[in-house]
Structure formats: C-alpha cells, structure tokens
C-alpha positions in Angstrom: -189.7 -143.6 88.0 -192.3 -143.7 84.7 -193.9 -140.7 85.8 -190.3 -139.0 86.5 -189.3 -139.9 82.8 -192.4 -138.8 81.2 -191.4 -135.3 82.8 -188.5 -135.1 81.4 -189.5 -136.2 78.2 -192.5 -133.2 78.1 -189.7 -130.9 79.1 -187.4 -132.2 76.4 -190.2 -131.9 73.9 -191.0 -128.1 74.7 -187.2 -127.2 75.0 -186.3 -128.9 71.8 -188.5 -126.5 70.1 -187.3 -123.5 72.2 -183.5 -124.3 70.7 -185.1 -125.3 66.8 -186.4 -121.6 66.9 -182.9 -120.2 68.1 -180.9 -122.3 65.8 -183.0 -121.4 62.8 -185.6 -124.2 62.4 -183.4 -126.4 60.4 -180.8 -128.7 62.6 -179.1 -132.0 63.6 -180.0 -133.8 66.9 -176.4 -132.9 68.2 -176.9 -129.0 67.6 -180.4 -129.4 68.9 -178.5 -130.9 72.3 -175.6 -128.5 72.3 -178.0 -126.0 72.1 -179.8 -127.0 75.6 -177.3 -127.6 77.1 -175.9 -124.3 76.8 -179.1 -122.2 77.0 -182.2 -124.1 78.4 -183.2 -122.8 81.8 -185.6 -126.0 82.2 -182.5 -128.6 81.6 -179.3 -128.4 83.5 -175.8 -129.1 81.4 -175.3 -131.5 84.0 -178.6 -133.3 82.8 -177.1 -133.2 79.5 -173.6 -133.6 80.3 -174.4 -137.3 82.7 -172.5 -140.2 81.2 -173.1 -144.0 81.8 -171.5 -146.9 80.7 -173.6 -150.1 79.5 -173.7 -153.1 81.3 -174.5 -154.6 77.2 -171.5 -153.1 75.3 -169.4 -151.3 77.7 -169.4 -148.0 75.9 -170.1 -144.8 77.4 -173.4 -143.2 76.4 -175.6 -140.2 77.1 -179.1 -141.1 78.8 -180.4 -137.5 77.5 -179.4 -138.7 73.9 -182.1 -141.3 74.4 -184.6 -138.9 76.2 -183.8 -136.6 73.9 -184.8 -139.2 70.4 -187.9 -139.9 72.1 -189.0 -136.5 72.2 -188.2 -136.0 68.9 -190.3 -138.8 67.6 -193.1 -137.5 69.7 -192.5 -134.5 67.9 -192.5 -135.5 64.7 -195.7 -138.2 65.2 -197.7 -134.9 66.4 -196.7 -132.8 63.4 -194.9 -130.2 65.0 -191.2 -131.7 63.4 -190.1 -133.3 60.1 -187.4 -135.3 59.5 -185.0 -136.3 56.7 -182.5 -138.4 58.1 -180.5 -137.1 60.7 -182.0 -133.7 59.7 -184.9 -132.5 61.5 -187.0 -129.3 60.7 -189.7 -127.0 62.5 -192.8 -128.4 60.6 -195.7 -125.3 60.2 -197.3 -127.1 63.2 -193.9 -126.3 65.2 -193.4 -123.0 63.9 -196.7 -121.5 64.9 -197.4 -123.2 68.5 -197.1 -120.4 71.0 -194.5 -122.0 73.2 -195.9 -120.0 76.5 -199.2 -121.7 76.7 -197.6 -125.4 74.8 -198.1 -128.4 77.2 -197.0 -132.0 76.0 -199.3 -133.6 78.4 -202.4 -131.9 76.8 -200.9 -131.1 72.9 -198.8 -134.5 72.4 -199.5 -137.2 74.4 -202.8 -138.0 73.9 -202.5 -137.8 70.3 -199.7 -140.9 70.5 -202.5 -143.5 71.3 -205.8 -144.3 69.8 -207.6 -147.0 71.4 -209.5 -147.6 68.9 -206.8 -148.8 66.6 -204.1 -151.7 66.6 -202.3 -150.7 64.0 -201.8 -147.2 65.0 -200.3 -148.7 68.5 -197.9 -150.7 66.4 -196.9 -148.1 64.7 -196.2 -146.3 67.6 -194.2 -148.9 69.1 -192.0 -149.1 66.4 -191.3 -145.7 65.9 -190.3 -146.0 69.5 -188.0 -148.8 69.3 -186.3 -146.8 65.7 -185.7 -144.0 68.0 -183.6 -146.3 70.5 -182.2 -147.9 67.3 -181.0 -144.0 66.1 -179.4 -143.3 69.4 -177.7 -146.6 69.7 -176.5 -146.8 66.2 -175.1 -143.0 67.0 -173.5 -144.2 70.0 -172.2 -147.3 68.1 -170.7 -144.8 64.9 -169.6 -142.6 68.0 -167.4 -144.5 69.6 -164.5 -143.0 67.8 -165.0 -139.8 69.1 -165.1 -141.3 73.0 -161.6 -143.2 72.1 -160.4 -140.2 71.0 -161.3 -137.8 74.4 -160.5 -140.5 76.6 -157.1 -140.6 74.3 -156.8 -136.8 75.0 -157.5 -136.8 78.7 -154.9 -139.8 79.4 -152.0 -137.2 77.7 -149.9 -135.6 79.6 -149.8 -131.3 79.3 -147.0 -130.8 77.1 -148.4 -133.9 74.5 -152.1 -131.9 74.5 -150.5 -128.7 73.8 -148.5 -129.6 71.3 -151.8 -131.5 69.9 -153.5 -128.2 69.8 -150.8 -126.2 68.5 -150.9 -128.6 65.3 -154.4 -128.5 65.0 -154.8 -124.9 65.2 -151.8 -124.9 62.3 -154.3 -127.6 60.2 -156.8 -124.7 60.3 -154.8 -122.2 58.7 -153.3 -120.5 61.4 -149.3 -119.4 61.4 -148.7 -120.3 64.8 -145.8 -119.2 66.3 -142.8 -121.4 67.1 -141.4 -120.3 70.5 -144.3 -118.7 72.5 -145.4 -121.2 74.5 -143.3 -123.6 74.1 -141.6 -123.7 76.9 -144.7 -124.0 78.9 -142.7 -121.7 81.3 -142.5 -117.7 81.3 -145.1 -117.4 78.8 -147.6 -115.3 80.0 -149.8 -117.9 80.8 -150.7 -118.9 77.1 -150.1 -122.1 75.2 -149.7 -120.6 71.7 -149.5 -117.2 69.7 -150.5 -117.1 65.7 -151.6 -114.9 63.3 -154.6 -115.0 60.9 -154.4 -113.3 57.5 -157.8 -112.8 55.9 -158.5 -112.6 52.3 -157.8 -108.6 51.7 -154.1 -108.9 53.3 -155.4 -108.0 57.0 -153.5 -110.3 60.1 -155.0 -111.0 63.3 -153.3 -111.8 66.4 -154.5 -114.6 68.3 -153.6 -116.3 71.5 -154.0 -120.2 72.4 -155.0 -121.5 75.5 -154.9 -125.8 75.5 -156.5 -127.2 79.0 -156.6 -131.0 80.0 -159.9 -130.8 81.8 -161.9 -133.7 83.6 -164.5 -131.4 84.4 -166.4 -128.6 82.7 -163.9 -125.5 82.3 -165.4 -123.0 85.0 -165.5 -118.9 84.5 -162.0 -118.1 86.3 -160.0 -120.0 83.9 -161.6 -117.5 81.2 -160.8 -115.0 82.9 -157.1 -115.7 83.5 -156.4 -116.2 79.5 -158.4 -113.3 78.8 -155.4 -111.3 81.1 -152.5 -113.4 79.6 -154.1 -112.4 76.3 -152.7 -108.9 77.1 -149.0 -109.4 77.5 -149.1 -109.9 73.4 -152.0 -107.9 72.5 -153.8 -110.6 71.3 -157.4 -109.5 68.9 -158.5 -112.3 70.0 -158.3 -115.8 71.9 -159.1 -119.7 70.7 -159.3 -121.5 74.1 -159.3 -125.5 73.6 -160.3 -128.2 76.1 -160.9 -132.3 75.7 -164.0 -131.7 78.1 -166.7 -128.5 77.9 -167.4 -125.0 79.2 -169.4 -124.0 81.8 -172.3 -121.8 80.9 -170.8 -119.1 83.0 -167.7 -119.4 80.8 -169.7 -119.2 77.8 -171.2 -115.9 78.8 -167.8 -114.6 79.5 -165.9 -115.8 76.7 -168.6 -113.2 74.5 -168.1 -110.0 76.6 -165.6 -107.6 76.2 -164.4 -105.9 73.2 -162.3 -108.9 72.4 -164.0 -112.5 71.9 -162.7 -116.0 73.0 -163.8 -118.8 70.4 -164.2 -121.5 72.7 -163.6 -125.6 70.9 -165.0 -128.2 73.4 -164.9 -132.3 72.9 -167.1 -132.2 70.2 -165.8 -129.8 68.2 -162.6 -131.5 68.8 -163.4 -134.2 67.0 -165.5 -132.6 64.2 -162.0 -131.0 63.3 -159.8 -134.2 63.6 -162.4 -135.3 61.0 -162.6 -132.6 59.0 -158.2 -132.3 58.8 -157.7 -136.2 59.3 -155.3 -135.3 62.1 -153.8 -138.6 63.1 -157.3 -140.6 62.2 -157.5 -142.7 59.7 -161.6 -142.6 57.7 -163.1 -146.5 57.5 -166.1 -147.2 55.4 -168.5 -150.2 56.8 -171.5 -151.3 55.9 -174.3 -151.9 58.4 -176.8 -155.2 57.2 -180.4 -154.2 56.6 -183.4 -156.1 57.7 -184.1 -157.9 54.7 -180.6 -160.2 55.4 -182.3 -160.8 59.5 -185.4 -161.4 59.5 -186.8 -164.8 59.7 -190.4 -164.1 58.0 
C-alpha cells in the first residue's frame, strides 16, 4: 500500500509540472487538477474523478486532492515550485528540468530527508501535515459547492433546464423564450439565444442542459452538435452538474463550429460569480495562537 502511494505521488509530481507548463507556469491547485484530468496520459480522469465520503465529517472528498497537495509540497521543498497562497508558480528549477529524463525517486525524494538533521525532519513533517490541513480546509470551504451538485442532481429535467436557461441569461445572453421550452419538438435543444458583441455583431447559440450521474460520454456531443443545425446555431454552450469525458472534450473542439462545454465546477464558479440563488457568508477561521497550550 506505501509503496503504491509513493507511485502515485512521483507520478503526480512529474504530471503536475507537465500541466504548470501547458497552463502557463502560473496557476491554482484546482486548474493544476482540471488540467490532468483532462490531458495527463499517466493519470486517468477516473483517478481524479474517485470520490469518498469521511468516516470523520461525512463530507465527500477527493483522495487525489490530497495526493495531489503532497506533491506539491514535495515540489515546492525541492525548489522546482513556489507558492503564494493558493497560487503556485514554475520556480527556475521547474522551468528548466527536462521533463523526459525527470525522476522523483532520484531528483525529489532524497532531497526531503537529511539524517543528519532533526530539525530539518520536523520541518518536513509539518509541511506535510499543512498540506493535509490545505486540502481539508479546501474541502471544509467546499462544501458549498458539493450541496449545490448534489442539489442539481436531485432536480428533476424541466427544474435543471430552467436553471440553466437563467444562468446562461445572468451571463449576458438574450435567450430565447419559447425554444425549448416545451422540452418537446425542439430539435433536441434546451435553449436558443443570441450574443451581441461590442461592435454590434450577434451570435447564435444553442443550449443543451443534461442531468448527468456520470461523466457526459462523446455521443451526447455529437447529438447536440446535429440539433445545433435545425437553427443554425454559430455555436453551442452544453451544461451538465457532473463532467465530460475526454472523448467529449476532443469532440466538442472539432468542426468549424465549437461547443463551450460548463461542468460542476464551473457551475459553481458562475453561481458565485452571479449570486444565483446563493447567498455569500464571511467566517472567520481561529488561528493557532487562540489553540495552543504552550
């Protein structure tokens, strides 16, 4: 089981600086994630994607979020990241490494322990236990966002749709008022609007809305990029409470006309963004200073 986990964690390490490089050197541990899940040929989605529940709290949680901190602080202990906050950046160290000959078994690892000095172990150990502390306290500040999906899946059709419809009208879109409406003889879609730029030009654009428990696979892409037809649709914003496949991905950017595909996630980024039917809460979080005993 240990030597199973340290696997995964040398292959998190060398992929999270695979997706730093694609993303631009300069990211968030959720775009660093997203970003494997949807590219890395080393970690499956479904690696990413696995979701337990803890026996502590009851939550849901991620175990490749924690896999996932660790490597980071390996990372950034080694020199090859730096990180402000919740923002982490390709240190020089990161940016040079040739990533075809990089091993964390030879280039990391033995550079986390020194023998020779205590305080360097307990340094290491607590750097540890802060990235456990990060991922919980994620999960903990989370938790809206798993209310919310879990709110989403438990709608019926016609309620989701009707959610997406307004949320696509919170981002600036005229959608239209009968197409789809009916969720009957509409061509298959969910929604029609139009997007007028800044120099006067409008863009038609179709909606597809889809309940999913699982990840939304490459036929379903296919079928709205059809429907899409029947109004001659520029281009498609297909919305699910769950993900894409990586299939789907790939298909959503062929063609001549692109699907912009919004999972979970990005989901709740917009609800936050628009405050659509959430309500912002400020709390405060004690510091050590009020807990410890020394």
């Amino acid at each position: 089981m240990a030597n199973r986990r340290i696997n995964l964690e040398n292959v998190t390490m060398k992929e999270i600086l695979i997706a730093m490089r694609r993303l631009g050197g300069q990211v968030t541990r959720r775009e660093i994630s997203s970003d494997i899940r949807d590219n890395s040929t080393a970690i499956s989605e479904h690696e990413v994607d696995k979701v337990k529940v803890s026996k502590k709290t009851g939550n849901k949680y991620r175990p490749f979020a924690y896999m996932l901190n660790y490597a980071v602080i390996y990372l950034v202990r080694t020199g090859y990241l730096a990180e402000d906050g919740h923002q982490l950046e390709l240190a020089e160290k990161g940016r040079k490494v040739d990533l075809d000959t990089f091993d964390p078994e030879k280039d990391v690892r033995p550079f986390l322990e020194d023998n020779n000095s205590q305080e360097l172990k307990k340094k290491s150990l607590a750097e540890i236990d802060s990235a456990k502390e990060t991922t919980d306290e994620d999960i903990e500040n989370d938790q809206w966002r798993q209310d919310l999906l879990d709110a989403l899946m438990k709608m019926d059709p016609g309620r989701f749709e009707i959610f997406c419809r307004g949320l696509l009208t919170k981002m600036g879109i005229d959608v239209d008022k009968t197409i789809g409406v009916n969720y009957v003889a509409d061509g298959g879609l969910d929604g029609f609007g139009y997007v007028r730029s800044n120099d006067y030009r409008t863009t038609r654009v179709a909606l597809q809305a889809k309940r999913w428990q699982s990840n939304v696979p490459v036929p379903e892409i296919d079928k709205f990029r059809g429907a899409m037809d029947k109004y001659n649709a520029e281009f498609g914003i297909f919305i699910t409470n769950s993900d894409f496949t990586r299939g789907a991905i790939k298909t959503a950017r062929q063609g001549t006309r692109i699907i912009t595909l919004i999972n979970g996630d990005e989901i709740c980024d917009l609800v936050a963004k628009y405050n659509y039917y959430v309500e912002p809460v400020t709390t405060y979080k004690l510091k050590s200073f009020y807990t410890d005993n020394d």
